[in-house]
N, C-alpha and C positions, 0 to 999 in steps of 0.2 A: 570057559571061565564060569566059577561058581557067581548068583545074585552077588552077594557080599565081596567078592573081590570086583567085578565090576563098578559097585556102588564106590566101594574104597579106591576104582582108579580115577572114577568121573570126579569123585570131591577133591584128589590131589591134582588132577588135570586145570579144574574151577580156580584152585587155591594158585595154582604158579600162573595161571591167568591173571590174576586179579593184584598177581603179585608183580606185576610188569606194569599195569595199571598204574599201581598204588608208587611205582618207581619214577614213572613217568610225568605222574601230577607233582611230583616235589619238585622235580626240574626250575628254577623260579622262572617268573612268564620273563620276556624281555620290554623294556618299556622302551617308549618312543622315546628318544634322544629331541635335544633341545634344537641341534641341527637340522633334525628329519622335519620337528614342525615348524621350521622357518623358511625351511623350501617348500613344503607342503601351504604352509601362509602365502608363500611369496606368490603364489602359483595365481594369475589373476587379480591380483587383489591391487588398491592404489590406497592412498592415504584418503581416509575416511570411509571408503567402501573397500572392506577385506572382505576375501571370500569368506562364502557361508562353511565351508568345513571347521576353517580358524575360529571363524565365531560361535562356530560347535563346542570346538573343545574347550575353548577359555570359557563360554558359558556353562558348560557343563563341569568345570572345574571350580567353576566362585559356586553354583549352585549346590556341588559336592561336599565343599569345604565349611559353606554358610550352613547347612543342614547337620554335617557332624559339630558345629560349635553350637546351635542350637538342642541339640540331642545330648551333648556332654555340658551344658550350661555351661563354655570357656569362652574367656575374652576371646572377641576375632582379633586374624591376623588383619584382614583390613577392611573395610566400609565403602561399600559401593551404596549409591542412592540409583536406582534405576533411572530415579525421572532427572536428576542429574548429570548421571555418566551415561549415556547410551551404550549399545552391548558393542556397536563400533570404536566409539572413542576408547572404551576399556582394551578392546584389541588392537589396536592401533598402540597403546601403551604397551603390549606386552610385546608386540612383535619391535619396534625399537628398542626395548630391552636387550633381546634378545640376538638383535643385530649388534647394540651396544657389549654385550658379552659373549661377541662369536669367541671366543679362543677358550668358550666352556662348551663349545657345541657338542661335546660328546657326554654330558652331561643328562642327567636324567630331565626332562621336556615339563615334567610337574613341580621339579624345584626351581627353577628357573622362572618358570611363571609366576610361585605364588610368590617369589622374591619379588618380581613385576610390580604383582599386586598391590603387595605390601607397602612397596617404595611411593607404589605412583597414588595409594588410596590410604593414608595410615587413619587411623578413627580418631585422631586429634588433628585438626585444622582443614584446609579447605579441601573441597572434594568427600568428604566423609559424612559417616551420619551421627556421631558422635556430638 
C-alpha cells in the first residue's frame, strides 16, 4: 500500500471510530428513579438520622438548584435556612414525600425531590428565608 492510501485508511478507520463514540454519547444517561432513592434512603436510616448517602444527594441537589438560581438571578423554587432546617430534617422531608408519592416511584428521583422541597420549604411563610 502506497503512503497516501494508508494515511486515507487510518483517517477513515479514526473517523468510523469516533463515529460509534459520538453514537454512544447521545444515548440519554438513565437517571435515578424516585423508587431507587427511597430504598437506597431507607437503607439504615430512622427518623431524624438518615443515612449519609441520602443526605448526599438531597444536599447536593438544594446546593445544585440554589447555585443555578443564583447564577440565572431566578426566584428559588424553595428557601432553606441552614441554621434553621438542618441537612437531616430537610431529608427526613423529602423521604416522607416520597413514601407519600410511592405510586410515582418510577418517576424521575430529581423531580420528586424538588417537589419535596418546594412543598415542605416555599420562600413565603414558616421555614423559609424569605
Amino acid at each position: 500500500m502506497s503512503m497516501i492510501k494508508k494515511i486515507i485508511f487510518i483517517l477513515l478507520s479514526v473517523g468510523l471510530l469516533n463515529a460509534s463514540v459520538v453514537l454512544a454519547e447521545e444515548k440519554e444517561p438513565e437517571l435515578l428513579t424516585a423508587g431507587e432513592l427511597l430504598e437506597s434512603c431507607a437503607k439504615g436510616s430512622v427518623p431524624g438520622t438518615p443515612n449519609n448517602g441520602c443526605v448526599q444527594y438531597v444536599v447536593g441537589l438544594v446546593l445544585t438548584v440554589m447555585q443555578l438560581h443564583q447564577a440565572e438571578q431566578s426566584a428559588p423554587f424553595f428557601c432553606i435556612n441552614p441554621q434553621l432546617n438542618p441537612k437531616e430534617e430537610v431529608t427526613d422531608n423529602v423521604i416522607a414525600y416520597l413514601i407519600k408519592q410511592s405510586s410515582r416511584s418510577q418517576e424521575a428521583a430529581q423531580t420528586l425531590v424538588l417537589e419535596a422541597l418546594t412543598k415542605s420549604y416555599p420562600c413565603t411563610g414558616k421555614g423559609g428565608q424569605a
